[in-house]
C-alpha positions in Angstrom: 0.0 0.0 0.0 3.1 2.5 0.7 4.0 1.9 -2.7 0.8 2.3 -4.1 0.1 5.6 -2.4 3.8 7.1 -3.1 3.0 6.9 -6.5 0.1 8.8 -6.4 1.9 11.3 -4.1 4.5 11.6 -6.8 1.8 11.9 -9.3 0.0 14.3 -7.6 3.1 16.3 -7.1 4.1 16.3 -10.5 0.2 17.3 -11.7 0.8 19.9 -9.2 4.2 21.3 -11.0 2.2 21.7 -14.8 -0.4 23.5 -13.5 1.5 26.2 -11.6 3.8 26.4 -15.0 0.9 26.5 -17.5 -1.2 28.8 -15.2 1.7 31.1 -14.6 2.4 31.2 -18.2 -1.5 31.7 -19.0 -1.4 34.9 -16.3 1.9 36.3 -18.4 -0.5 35.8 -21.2 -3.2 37.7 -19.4 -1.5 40.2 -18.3 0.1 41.1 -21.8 3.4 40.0 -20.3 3.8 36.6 -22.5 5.8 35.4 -25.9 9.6 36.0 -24.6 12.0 34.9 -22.6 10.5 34.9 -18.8 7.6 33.0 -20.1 9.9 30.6 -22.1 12.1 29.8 -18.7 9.4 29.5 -16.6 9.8 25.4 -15.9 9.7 22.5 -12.1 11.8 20.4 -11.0 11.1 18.0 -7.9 13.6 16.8 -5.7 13.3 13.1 -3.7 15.9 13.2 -0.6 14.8 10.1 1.5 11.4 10.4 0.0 11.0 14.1 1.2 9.4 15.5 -1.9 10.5 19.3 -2.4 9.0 21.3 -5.8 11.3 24.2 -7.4 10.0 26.3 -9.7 13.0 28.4 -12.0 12.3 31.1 -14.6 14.2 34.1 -15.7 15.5 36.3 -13.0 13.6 39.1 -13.8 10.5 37.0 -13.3 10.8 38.2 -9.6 10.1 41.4 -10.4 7.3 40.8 -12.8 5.6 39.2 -10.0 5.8 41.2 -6.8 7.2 44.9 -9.0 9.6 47.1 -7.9 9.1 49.9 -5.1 10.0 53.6 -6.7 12.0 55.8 -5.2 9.0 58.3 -4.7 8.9 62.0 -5.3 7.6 64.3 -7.4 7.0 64.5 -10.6 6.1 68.2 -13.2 4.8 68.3 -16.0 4.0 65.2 -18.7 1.7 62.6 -18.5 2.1 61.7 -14.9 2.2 64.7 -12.7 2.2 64.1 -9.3 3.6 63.5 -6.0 4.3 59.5 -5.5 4.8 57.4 -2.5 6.9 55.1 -4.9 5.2 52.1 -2.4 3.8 48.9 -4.4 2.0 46.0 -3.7 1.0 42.4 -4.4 -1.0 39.7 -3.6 0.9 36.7 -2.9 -0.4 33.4 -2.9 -2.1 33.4 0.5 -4.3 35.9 -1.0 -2.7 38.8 1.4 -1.5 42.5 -0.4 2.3 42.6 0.8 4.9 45.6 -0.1 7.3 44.3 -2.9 10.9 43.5 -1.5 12.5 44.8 -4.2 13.4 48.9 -4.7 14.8 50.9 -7.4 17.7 52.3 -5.6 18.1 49.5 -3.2 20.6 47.1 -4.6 18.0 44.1 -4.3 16.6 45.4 -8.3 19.6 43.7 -10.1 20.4 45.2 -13.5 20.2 48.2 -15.6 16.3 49.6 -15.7 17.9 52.0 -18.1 19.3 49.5 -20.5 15.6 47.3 -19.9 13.8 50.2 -21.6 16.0 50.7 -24.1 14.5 47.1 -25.0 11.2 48.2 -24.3 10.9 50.9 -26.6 12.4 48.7 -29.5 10.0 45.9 -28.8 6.9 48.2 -28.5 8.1 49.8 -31.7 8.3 53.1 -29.4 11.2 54.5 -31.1 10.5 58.2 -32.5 11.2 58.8 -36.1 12.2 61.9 -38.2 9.1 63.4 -39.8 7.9 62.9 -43.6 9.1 66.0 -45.4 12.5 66.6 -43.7 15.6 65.9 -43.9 16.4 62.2 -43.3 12.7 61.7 -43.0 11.2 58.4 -41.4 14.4 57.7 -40.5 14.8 56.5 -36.7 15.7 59.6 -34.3 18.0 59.2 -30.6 15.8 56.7 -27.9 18.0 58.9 -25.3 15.4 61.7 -24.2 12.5 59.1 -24.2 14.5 56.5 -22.3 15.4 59.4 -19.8 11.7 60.4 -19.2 10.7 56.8 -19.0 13.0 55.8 -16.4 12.3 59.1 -14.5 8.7 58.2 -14.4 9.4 54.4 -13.3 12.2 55.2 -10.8 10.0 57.5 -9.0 6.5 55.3 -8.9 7.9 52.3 -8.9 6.8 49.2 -11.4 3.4 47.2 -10.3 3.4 43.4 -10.0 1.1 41.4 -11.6 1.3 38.2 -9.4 1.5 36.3 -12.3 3.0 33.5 -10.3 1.5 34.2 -6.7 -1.8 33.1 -8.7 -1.4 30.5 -10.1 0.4 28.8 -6.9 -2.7 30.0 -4.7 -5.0 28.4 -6.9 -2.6 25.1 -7.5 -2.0 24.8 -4.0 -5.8 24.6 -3.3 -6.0 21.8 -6.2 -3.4 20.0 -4.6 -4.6 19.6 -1.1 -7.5 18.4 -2.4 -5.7 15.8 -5.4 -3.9 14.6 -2.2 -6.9 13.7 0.1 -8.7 12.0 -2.9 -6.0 10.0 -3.8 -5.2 8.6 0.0 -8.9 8.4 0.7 -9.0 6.1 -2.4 -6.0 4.3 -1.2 -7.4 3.3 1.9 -10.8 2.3 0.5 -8.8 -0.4 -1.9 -6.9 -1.7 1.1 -9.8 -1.8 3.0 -11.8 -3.6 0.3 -8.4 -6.0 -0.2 -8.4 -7.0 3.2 -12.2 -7.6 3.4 -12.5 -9.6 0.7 -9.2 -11.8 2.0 
């Protein structure tokens, strides 16, 4: 019966690892987040030390910050489309469903990376990138991303980046699943042995 009921554990566990990948990768989707390289990485793993199952999830590093955003720096900010004075504060709701303040800060050392260099992608991936206008010289061509890239990261350095809990999700839900995958599948366990043992 150990047997038996191991390998439905393990199943179980596994079952559990694809759906916090494919719901994760469904809320990247969602969120208009999905098609590169975060949701690409986003995999499990499961670990067996002296049958002490553990589940890792890995993805792209970045992926943290997706998830939970980045706290801004605050301040204040004249003029263009975001005028205002900002806490910089962010929040997210993790996976027991509670709104917590991201760990990670512009500023703080815990935000790994260039933001500056990460909008210069953004801009070329959203097709952002100003061009010259039709009718002067070197028209249509593509002008500097410098100024843009300077107001954008002004903008995100001071309110921060919100988190979509792309991942917190789809772990709250999964988790919920699996307690209940794991009670059915002992439940059914006994009943068998109990029915094996009757009928011997």
């Amino acid at each position: 019966m150990r047997d038996r009921i191991n390998r439905r554990f393990e199943n179980s566990i596994n079952d559990f690892g694809k759906k916090v990948v494919a719901l994760s990768k469904g809320n990247l989707q969602k969120g208009k987040k999905g098609g590169g390289n975060l949701e690409k990485s986003i995999r499990y793993g499961i670990d067996a030390p002296n049958m002490v199952y553990s589940v890792n999830f890995y993805m792209e590093g970045y992926g943290a910050f997706v998830d939970a955003g980045v706290e801004g720096a605050g301040g204040v900010l004249k003029g263009g489309k975001y005028p205002g004075n900002y806490s910089g504060i962010q929040e997210y709701k993790n996976y027991k469903s509670e709104w917590v303040r991201s760990p990670f800060k512009f500023g703080s050392g815990r935000s790994s990376g260039s933001i500056y260099k990460g909008i210069g992608s953004f801009i070329k991936k959203k097709g952002l990138q100003p061009r010259v206008k039709k009718g002067k010289k070197g028209g249509g061509q593509y002008k500097s991303t410098v100024g843009l890239k300077i107001a954008m990261v002004k903008v995100l350095w001071t309110k921060g980046i919100k988190g979509i809990s792309f991942f917190q999700n789809a772990l709250r839900v999964s988790i919920k699943n699996f307690e209940n995958d794991i009670l059915t599948a002992i439940k059914f366990d006994l009943l068998e042995e109990i029915r094996t043992t009757t009928n011997n």
